[in-house]
C-alpha positions, 0 to 999 in steps of 0.5 A: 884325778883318782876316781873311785867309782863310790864317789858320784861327784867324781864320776859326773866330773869323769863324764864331762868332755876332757878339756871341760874336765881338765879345767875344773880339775885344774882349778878346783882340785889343783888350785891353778887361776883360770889364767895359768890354766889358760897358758897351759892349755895355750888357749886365751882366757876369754877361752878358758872362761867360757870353757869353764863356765860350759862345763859347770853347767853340765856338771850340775845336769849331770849331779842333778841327773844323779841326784846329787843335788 
């Protein structure tokens, strides 16, 4: 992912710990379905959901945070 430093959405992404960060970039930025991404990251999608759904409740803490919503 390119961050640009002017991009505060990018940034709370960049604060995220990397396998959070490179689910929601796999699937949002990528498109991948959270069952390829699971199998690329050789983990069960049971897994990957609950990765997932870590990691969007922190990107809101941390755009809330920055007052981005």
């Amino acid at each position: 992912m390119d961050y640009d430093e002017d991009n505060v959405l990018a940034g709370c992404i960049m604060k995220l710990p990397p396998r959070q960060r490179h689910i929601i970039i796999l699937k949002y930025q990528h498109g991948y379905e959270l069952k390829e991404i699971a199998k690329m990251l050789g983990i069960t999608y049971t897994n990957a959901l609950a990765i997932e759904q870590r990691a969007k409740k922190k990107l809101k803490a941390l755009c809330e945070e920055a007052e981005l919503i």
